[in-house]
MARMILO-992166 format. One record per atom (N, C-alpha, C, O): x, y, z. Coordinates in steps of 0.1 Angstrom, whole numbers, plus 5000, padded with zeros to 4 digits. Layout:
REM MARMILO-992166
XYZ;...
This chain:
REM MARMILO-992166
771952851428;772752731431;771852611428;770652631427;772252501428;771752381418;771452331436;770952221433;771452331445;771152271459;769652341466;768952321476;769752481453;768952561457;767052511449;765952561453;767252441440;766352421431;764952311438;763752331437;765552231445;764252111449;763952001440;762851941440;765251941430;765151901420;764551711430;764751671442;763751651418;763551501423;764451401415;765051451406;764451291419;765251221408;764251191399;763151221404;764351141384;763151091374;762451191370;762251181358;762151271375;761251411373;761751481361;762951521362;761051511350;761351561341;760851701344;759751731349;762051791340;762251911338;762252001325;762851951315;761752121323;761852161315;762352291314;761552371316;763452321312;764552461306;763852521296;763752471285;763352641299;762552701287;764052861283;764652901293;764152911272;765253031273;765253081261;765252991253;765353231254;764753271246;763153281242;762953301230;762353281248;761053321251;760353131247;759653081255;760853081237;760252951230;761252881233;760752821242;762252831233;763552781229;763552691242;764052721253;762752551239;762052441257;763952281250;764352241240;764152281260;765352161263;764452061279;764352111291;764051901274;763751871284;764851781294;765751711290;764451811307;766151751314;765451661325;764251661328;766351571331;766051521342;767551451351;768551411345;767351431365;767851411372;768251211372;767451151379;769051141367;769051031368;769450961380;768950841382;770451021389;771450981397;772151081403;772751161396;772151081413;773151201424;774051061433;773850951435;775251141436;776151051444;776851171450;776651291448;777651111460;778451241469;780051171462;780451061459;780751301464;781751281455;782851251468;783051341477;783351111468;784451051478;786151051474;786550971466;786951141480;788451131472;788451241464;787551291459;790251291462;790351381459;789751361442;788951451436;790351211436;790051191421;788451221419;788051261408;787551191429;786251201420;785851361425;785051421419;786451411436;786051571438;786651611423;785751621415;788151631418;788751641407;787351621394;786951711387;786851481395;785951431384;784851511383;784351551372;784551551396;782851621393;783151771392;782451851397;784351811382;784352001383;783851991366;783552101360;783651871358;783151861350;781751791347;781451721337;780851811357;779451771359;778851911361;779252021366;777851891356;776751781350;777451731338;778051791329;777051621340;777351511323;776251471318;775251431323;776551501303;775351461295;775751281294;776951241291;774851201298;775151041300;774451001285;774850921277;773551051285;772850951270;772351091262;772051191268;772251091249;771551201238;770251081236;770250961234;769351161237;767951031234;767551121216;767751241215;767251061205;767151101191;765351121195;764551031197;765051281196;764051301194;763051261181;763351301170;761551171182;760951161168;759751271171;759051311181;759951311158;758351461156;757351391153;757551371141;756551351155;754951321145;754551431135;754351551137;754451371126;753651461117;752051501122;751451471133;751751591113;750451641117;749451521113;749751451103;748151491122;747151371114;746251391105;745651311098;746351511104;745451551090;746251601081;746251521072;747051721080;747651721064;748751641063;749151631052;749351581071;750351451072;751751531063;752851491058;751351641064;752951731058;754051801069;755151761068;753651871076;753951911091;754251851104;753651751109;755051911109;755551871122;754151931132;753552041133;753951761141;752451831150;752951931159;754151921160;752252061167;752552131173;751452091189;751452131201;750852041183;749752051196;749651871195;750351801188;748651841206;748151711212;747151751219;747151811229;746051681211;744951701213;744051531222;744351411218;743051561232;742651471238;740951531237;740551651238;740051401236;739151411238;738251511229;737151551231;739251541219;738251641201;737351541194;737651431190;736351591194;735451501188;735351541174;734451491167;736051621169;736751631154;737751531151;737551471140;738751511158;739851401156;739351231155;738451191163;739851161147;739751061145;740550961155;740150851156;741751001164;742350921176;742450981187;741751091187;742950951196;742951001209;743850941218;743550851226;745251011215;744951121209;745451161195;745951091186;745251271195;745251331181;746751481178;746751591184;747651421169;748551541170;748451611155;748551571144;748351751160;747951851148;748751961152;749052001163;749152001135;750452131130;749352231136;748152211139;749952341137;749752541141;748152531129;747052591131;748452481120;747952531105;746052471108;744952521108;746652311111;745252271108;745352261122;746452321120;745152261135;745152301148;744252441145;743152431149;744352511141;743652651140;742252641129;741152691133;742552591119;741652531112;740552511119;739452571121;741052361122;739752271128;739252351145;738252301149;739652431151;738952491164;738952641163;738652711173;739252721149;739052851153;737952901145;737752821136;737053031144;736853051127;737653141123;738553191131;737453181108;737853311105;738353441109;739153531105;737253421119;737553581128;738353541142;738053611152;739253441143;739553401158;739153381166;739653391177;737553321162;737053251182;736953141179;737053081168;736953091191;737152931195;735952861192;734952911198;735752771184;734452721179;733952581191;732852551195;734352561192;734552431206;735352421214;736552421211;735052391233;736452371241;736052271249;736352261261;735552201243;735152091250;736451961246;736251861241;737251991248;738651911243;740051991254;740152101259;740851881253;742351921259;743351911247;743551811241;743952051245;745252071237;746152091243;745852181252;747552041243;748552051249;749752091236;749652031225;750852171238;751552201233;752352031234;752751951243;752452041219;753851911216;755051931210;755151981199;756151891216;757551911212;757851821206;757951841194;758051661210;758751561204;758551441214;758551451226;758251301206;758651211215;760351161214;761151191204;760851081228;761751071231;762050871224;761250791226;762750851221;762950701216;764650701217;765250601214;
């Protein structure tokens, strides 16, 4: 049950389903439903109120790719931060054989900004 969750207002959530498959949500506004018309109104809530047009960043180095990571504090990267595809993300911190060549940096998985 949705009373059951501990939800905040503003607090971004994230719905993850199908193992990968992330939808980010948030709470804008709760009201208590007064009268029969808005008890009636809320059997069709949750309402989607706004669609925000997700933007992808490209990757900063091959500038071909959608970034997959966000990177902070790489002293390979030229910004900070820095958003890089799966491809060159692996590239620049793994070798050949799969070890980590440096961890002196924060990578975070990146979905999309919101605009």
């Amino acid at each position: 049950r949705l009373d059951e969750l501990g939800l905040r207002l503003g607090v971004r959530y994230l719905m993850v389903h199908c193992g990968r498959c992330q939808h980010p949500w948030y709470v804008a506004d709760v009201r208590l439903a007064r009268g029969a018309a808005e008890v009636a109104a809320a059997a069709a809530l949750p309402a989607v109120v706004k669609r925000y047009k997700p933007r992808r960043r490209k990757c900063q180095v091959c500038d071909v790719w959608g970034a997959n990571f966000v990177c902070y504090e790489d002293k390979l990267c030229e910004t900070a931060p820095a958003f890089l595809c799966a491809t060159c993300f692996d590239a620049l911190h793994y070798t050949a054989g799969g070890e980590l060549v440096y961890d002196d940096f924060t990578a975070l998985p990146y979905e999309h900004d919101v605009v």
